[in-house]
C-alpha positions in Angstrom: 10.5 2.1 -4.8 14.3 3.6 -3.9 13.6 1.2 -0.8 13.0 -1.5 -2.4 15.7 -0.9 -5.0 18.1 -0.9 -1.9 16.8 -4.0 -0.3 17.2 -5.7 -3.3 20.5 -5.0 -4.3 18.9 -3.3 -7.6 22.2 -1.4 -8.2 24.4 -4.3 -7.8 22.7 -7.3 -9.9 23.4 -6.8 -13.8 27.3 -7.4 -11.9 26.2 -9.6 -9.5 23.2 -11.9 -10.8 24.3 -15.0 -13.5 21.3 -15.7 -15.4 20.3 -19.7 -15.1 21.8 -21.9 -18.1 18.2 -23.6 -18.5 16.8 -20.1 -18.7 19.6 -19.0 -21.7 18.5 -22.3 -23.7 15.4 -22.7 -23.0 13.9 -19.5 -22.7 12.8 -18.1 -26.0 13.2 -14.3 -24.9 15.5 -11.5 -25.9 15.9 -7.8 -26.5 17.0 -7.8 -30.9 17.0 -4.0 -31.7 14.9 -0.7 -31.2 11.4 0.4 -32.5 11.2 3.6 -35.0 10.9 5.9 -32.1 14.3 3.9 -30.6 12.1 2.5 -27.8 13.9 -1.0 -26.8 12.4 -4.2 -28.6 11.9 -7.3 -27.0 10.3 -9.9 -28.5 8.8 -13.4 -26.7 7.7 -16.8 -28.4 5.3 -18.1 -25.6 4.2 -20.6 -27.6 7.3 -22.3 -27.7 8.4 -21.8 -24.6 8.2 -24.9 -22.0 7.2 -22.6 -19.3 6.4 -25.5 -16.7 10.0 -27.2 -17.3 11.5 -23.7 -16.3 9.5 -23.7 -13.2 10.8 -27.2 -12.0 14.4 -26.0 -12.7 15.1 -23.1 -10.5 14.0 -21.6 -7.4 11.6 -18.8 -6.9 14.0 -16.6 -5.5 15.8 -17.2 -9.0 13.2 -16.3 -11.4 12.4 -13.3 -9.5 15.6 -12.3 -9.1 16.2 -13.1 -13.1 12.9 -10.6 -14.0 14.3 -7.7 -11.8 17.7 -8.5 -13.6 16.0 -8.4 -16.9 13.9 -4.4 -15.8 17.5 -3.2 -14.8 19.2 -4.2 -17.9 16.5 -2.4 -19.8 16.1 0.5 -17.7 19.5 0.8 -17.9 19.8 0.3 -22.2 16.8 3.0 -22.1 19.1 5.8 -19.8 21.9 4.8 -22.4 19.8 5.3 -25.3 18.4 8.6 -24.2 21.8 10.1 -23.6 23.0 9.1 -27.4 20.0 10.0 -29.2 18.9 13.0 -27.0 15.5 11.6 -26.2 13.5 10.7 -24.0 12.8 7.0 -24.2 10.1 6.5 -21.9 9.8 2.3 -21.9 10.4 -0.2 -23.9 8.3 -2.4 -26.8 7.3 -6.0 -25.9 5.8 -8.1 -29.1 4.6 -11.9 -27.5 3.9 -14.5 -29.5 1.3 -17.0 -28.5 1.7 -19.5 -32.1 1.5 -22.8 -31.1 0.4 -21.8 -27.4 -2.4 -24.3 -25.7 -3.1 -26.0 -22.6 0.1 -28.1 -22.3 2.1 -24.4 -21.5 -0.3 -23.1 -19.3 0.9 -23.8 -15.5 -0.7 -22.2 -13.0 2.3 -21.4 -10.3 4.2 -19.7 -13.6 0.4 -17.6 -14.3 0.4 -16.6 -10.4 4.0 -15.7 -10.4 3.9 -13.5 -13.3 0.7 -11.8 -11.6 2.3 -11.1 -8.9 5.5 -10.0 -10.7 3.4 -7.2 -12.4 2.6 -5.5 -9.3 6.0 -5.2 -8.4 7.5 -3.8 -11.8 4.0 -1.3 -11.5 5.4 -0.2 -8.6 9.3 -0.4 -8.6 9.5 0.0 -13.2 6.0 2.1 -13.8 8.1 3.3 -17.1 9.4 0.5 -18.3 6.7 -0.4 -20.5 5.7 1.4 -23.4 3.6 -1.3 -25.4 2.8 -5.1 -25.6 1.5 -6.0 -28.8 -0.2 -9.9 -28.4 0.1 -11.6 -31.5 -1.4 -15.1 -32.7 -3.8 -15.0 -29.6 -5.8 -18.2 -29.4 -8.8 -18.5 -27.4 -7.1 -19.6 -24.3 -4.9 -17.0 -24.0 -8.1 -14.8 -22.5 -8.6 -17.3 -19.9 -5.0 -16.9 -19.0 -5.2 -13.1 -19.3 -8.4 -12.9 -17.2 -6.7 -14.3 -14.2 -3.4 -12.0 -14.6 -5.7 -8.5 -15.6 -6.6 -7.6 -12.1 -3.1 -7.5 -11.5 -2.6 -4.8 -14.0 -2.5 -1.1 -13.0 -5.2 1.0 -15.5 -2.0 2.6 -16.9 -0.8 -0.7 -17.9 -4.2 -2.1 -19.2 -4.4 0.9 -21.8 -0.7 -0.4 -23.0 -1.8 -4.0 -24.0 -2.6 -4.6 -27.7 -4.5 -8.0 -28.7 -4.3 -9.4 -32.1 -5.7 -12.8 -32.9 -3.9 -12.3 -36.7 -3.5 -9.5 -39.2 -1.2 -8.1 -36.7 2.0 -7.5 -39.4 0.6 -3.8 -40.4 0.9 -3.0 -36.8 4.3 -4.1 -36.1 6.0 -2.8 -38.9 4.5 0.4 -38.4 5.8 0.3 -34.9 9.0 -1.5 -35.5 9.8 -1.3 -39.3 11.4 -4.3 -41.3 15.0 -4.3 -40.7 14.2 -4.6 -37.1 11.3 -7.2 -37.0 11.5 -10.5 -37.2 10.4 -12.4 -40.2 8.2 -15.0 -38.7 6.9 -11.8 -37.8 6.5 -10.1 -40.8 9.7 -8.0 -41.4 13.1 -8.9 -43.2 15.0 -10.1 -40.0 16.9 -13.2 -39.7 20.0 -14.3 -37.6 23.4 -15.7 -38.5 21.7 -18.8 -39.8 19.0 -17.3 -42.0 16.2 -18.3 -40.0 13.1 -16.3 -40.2 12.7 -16.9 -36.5 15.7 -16.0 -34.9 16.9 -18.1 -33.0 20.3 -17.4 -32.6 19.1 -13.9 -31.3 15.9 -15.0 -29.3 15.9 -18.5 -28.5 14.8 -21.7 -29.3 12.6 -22.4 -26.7 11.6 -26.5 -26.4 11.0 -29.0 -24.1 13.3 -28.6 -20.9 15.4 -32.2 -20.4 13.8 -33.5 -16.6 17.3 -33.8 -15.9 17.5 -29.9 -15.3 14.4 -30.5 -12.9 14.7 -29.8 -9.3 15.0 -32.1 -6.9 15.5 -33.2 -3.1 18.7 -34.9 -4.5 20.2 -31.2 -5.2 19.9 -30.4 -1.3 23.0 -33.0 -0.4 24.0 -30.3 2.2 20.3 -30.4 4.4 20.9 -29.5 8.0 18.5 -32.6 8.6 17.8 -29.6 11.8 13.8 -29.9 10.7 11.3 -29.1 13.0 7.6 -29.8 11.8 4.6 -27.6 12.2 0.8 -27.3 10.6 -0.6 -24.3 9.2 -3.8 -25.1 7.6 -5.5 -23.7 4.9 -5.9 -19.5 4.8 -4.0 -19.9 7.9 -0.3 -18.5 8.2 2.7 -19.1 10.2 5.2 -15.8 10.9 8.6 -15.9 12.3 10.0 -12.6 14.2 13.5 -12.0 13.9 15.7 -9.2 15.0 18.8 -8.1 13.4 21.9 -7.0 15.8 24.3 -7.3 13.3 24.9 -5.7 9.8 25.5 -8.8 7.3 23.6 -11.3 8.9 22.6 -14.1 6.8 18.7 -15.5 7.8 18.8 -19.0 5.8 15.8 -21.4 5.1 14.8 -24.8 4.5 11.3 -26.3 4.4 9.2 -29.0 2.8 5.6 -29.0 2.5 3.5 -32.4 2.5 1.0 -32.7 -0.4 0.8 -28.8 -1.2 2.5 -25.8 -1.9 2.9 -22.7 0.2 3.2 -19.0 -0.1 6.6 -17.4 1.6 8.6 -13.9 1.9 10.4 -12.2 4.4 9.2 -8.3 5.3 11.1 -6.2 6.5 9.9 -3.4 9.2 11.5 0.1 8.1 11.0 3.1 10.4 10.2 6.3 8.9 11.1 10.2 10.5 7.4 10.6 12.0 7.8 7.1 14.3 6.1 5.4 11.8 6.9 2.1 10.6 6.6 0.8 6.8 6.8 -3.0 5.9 9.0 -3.6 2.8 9.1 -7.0 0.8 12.4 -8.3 0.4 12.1 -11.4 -0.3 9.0 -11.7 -2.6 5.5 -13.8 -1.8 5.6 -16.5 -4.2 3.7 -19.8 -3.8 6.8 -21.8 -3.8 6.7 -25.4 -5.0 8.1 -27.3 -1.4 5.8 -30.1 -1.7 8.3 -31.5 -4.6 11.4 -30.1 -3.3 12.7 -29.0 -0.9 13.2 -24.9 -0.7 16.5 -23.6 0.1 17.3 -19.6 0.4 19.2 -17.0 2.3 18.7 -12.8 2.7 21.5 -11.1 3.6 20.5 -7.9 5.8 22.5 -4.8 5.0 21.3 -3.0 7.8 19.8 -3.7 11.8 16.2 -4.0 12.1 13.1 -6.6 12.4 
């Protein structure tokens, strides 16, 4: 974990990282106040969230980098919180909506990312959560939980709370009114009066195409391409070592008809000669058969 902190930049992002626009509009998600026990609430209207449009509008690297910027702002508000109150806030309270949710939000590179991004805050954030309640689950939402549940640590399956309805009892047991939302069942509204807050959540919606990526945002393309087949199950790994603190490895590829799964490890040498591998740039099926992906890792440190 402090490795991959490090790697990262961990320290450096709430200063360094500028969250998307189409993520601040589009994105109905948002930290709105603290549970009874002072426990960080965060609360997330699936169901109205164009989860596919956000996909088509930023990068990989982006996303990922927006989630770790999202578990160090609340790790951070949970440090804070312990040191005012005088205790120990172990994690933080996430309340997802699923009303209105079906089959035109489900997209299956957003399901596999999120997988994948579970492991990671298992490993890196094993405290960040305290408890997810699922509210206004339909039918389709175990389909989509089936195929992200392996994923899930034990520790974290035991924090997961389903509720198809008659959920309200719960929540403002956990929460209490003045903090919950009233769509929700609680007495909380924004600066407009609405019951669902979006002034202080989101509003979620359709994402406009023209935020969509595209090969007409890579103007600057070395045009330098060089084209190789790696079939399927099959992988293709590129070797580099590093002389020179700083340096900058850069990519740009395009796929033909299908996606492909990419990352960079890097090989860190341990005091007993051996040699752990350490994901900094993360394994995500990237979308290169519709655009063309474009990144760069800068290496802090010499190595392979």
């Amino acid at each position: 974990a402090l490795l991959y902190r490090k790697e990262m930049k961990l320290d450096k992002i709430l200063d360094n990282f500028e969250v998307p626009e189409v993520i601040k509009i589009y994105q109905a998600t948002n930290l709105v106040g603290f549970t009874k026990t002072g426990s960080p609430l965060m609360i997330v209207r699936t169901g109205v969230t164009d989860r596919k449009g956000i996909f088509l509008s930023i990068r990989r690297e982006e996303m990922t980098k927006y989630c770790l910027f999202m578990a160090e702002k609340i790790s951070r508000l949970m440090e804070q919180t312990s040191k005012e109150t005088g205790n120990n806030i172990s994690g933080m309270t996430m309340i997802q909506d699923f009303q209105g949710f079906g089959l035109k939000n489900i997209y299956r590179p957003s399901i596999a990312f999120f997988a994948q991004m579970t492991k990671i805050y298992d490993e890196n954030f094993p405290e960040l959560l305290d408890a997810l309640y699922i509210v206004n689950a339909p039918r389709i939402f175990y389909m989509v939980y089936a195929a992200i549940r392996p994923f899930l640590s034990e520790r974290t399956r035991q924090k997961v709370h389903i509720f198809a309805g008659n959920y309200q009892s719960k929540l403002l047991e956990v929460v209490g009114s003045e903090n919950l939302p009233k769509f929700l069942g609680g007495e909380l509204v924004d600066e407009n009066g609405s019951p669902f807050c979006e002034a202080l959540i989101g509003k979620g919606g359709e994402v406009p195409k023209s935020y969509y990526l595209s090969d007409s945002d890579n103007d600057k393309l070395s045009g330098n391409f060089s084209t190789v087949y790696v079939g399927a199950r099959d992988s293709l790994t590129l070797n580099f070592d590093i002389d020179t603190p700083g340096s900058v490895i850069k990519w740009e590829f395009k796929t033909d008809g299908h996606n492909i799964a990419f990352g960079i490890y890097k090989n860190v040498s341990r005091n007993n000669d051996e040699t752990d591998k350490i994901e900094v740039v993360t394994v995500l099926r990237r979308d290169c058969h519709l655009y063309t992906e474009i990144g760069s890792y800068c290496c802090d440190t010499p190595g392979q």
